[in-house]
C-alpha positions as a Python dict, from the first residue, in 0.01 Angstrom:
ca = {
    (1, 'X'): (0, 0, 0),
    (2, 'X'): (298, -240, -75),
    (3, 'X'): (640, -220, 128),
    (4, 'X'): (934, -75, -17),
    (5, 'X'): (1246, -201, -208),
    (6, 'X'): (1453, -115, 100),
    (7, 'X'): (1240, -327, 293),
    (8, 'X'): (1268, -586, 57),
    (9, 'X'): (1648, -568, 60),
    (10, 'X'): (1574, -603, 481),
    (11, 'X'): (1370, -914, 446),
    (12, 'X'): (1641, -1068, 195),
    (13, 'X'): (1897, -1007, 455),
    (14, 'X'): (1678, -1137, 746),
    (15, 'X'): (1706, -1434, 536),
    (16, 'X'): (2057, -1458, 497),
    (17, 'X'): (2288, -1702, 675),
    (18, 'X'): (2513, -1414, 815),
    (19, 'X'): (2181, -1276, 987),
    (20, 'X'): (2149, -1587, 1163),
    (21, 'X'): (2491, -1651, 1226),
    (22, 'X'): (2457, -1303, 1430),
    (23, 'X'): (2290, -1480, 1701),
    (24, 'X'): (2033, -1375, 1963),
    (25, 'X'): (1983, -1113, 2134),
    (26, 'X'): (2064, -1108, 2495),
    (27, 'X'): (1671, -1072, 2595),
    (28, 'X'): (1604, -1444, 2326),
    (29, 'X'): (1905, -1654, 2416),
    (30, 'X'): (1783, -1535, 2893),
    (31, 'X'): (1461, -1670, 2740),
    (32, 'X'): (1537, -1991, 2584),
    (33, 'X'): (1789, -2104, 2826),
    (34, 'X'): (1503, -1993, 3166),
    (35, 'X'): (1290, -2221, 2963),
    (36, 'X'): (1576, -2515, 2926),
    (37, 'X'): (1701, -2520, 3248),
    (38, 'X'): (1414, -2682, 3401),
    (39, 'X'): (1575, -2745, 3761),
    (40, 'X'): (1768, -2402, 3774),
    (41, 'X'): (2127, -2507, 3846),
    (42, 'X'): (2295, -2315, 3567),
    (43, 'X'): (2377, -2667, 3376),
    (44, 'X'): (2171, -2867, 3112),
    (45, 'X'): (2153, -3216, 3097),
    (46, 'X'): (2076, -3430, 2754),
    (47, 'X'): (1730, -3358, 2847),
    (48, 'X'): (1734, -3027, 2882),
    (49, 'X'): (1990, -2931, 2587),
    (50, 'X'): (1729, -3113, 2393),
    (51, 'X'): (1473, -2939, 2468),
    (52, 'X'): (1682, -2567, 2419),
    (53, 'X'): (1783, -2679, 2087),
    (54, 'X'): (1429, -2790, 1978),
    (55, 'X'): (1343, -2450, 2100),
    (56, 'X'): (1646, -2247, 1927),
    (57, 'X'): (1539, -2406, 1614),
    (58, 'X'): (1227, -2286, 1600),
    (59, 'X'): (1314, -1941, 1680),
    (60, 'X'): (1530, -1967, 1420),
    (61, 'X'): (1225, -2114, 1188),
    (62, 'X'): (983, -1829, 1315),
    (63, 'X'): (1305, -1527, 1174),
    (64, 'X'): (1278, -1722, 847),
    (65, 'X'): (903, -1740, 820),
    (66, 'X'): (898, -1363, 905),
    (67, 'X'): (1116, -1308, 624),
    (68, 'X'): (929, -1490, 400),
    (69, 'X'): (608, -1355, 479),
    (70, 'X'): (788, -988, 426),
    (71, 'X'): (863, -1143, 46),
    (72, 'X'): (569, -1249, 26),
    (73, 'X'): (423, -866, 129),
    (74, 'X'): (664, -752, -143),
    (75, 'X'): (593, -999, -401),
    (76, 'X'): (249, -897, -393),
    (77, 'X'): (257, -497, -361),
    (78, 'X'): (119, -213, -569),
    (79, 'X'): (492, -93, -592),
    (80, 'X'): (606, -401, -761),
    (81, 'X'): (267, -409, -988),
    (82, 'X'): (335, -63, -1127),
    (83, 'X'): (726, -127, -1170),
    (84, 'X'): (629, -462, -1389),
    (85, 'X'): (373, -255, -1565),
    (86, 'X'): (534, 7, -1697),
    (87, 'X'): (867, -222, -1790),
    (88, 'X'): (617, -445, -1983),
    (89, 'X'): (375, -199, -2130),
    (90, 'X'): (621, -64, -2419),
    (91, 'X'): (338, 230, -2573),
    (92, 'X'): (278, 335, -2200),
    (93, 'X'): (-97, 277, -2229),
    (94, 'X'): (-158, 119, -1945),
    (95, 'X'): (-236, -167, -2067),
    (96, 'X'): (-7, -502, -2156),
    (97, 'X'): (-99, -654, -2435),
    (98, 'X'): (-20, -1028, -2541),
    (99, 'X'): (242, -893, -2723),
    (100, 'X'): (411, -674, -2515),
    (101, 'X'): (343, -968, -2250),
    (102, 'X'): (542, -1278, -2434),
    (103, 'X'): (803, -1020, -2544),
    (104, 'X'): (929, -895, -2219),
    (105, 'X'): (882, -1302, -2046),
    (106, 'X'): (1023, -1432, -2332),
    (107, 'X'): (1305, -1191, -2310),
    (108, 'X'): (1350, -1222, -1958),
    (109, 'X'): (1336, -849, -1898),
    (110, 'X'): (1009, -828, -1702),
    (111, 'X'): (1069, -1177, -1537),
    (112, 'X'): (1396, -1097, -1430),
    (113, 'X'): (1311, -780, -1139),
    (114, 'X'): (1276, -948, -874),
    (115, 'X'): (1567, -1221, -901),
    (116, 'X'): (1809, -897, -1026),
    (117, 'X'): (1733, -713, -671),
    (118, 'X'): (1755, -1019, -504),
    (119, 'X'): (2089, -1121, -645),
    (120, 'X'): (2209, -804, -589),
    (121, 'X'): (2152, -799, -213),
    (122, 'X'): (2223, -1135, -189),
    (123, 'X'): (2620, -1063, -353),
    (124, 'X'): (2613, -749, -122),
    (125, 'X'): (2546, -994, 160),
    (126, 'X'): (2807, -1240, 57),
    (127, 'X'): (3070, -962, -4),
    (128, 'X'): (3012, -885, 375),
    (129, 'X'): (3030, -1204, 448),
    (130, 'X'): (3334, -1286, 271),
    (131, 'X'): (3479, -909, 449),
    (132, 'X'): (3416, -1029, 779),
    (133, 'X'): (3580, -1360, 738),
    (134, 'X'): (3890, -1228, 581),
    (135, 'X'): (3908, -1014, 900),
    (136, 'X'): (3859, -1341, 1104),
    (137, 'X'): (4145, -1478, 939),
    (138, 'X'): (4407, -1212, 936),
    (139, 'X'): (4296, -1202, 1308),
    (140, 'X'): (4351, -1507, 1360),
    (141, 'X'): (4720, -1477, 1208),
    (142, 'X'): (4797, -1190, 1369),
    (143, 'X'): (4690, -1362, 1697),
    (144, 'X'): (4914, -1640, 1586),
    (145, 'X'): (5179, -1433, 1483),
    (146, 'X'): (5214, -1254, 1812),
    (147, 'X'): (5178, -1573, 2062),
    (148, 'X'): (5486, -1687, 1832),
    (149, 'X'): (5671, -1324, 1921),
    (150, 'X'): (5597, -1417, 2258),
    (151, 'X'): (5692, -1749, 2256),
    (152, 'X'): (6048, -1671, 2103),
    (153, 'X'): (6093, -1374, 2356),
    (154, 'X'): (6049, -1673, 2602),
    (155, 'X'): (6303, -1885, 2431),
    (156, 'X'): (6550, -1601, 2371),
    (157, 'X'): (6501, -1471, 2775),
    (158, 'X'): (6522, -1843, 2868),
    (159, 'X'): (6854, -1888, 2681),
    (160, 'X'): (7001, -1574, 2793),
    (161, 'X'): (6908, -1666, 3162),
    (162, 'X'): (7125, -2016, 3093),
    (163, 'X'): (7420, -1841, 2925),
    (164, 'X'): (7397, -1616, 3254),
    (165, 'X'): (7378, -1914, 3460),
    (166, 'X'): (7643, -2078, 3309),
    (167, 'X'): (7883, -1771, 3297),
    (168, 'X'): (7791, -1750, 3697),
    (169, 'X'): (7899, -2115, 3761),
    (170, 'X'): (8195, -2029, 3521),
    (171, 'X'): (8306, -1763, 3698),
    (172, 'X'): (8254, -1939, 4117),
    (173, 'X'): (8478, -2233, 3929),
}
């Protein structure tokens, strides 16, 4: 028995660059660094960064061949077998002939299943993408925004207090 689409919409987004920009989870990233920092001071040298990113890379390799092996699950299920079979087999026999064959390659039609939900994802995965970085930038302004607030608040208390000053010293004269 062959995984599902929703699983295959899983492993396309385990594949994704905005699953691996997620980052570890707190249990993988206690693990790698125990393992880097071989002397237990809480700092790597060159030596030891070395050897943590050799090591984050290939956790980062094993997530992708995961994926890819989930694909490859898909790729090859009975549900996938029995969705191409009854797109190409136009008389429902259940049976493709050469005809029906060349007609639905040559058209694309048949071919084309397992790019389409693949695109799809992928363009749902982007449009998150592109989401969450929009929010990173209006953010970002907004952060911006308010340290300027804060730094003409400054300004405008700083000026008062030298108007103040100077109507003090105006007045003792």
């Amino acid at each position: 028995m062959g995984i599902t689409q929703n699983k295959l919409l899983t492993v396309v987004k385990s594949i994704s660059l905005e699953h691996l920009e997620s980052g570890l989870n707190a249990e993988e990233a206690e693990s790698l660094w125990k393992e880097a920092d071989l002397n237990h001071d809480g700092i790597l040298s060159e030596s030891e960064a070395k050897s943590l990113l050799k090591n984050l890379n290939l956790t980062i390799m094993e997530r992708l061949r995961k994926a890819m092996s989930d694909l490859d699950q898909y790729l090859q299920s009975d549900e996938l077998l029995k969705e191409w079979m009854k797109e190409c087999d136009e008389n429902q026999d259940g049976k493709i002939t050469k005809d029906e064959f060349l007609k639905m390659v040559m058209s694309g039609h048949a071919v084309d299943t397992i790019p389409k939900i693949l695109l799809d994802s992928i363009h749902g995965i982007e449009e998150q993408s592109e989401k969450k970085r929009k929010r990173q930038v209006e953010d970002q302004a907004k952060e911006d925004s308010d340290k300027e607030e804060e730094e003409e608040e400054k300004e405008e208390e700083e000026t008062f207090e030298s108007e103040l000053k100077k109507v003090k010293f105006t007045t003792l004269v």
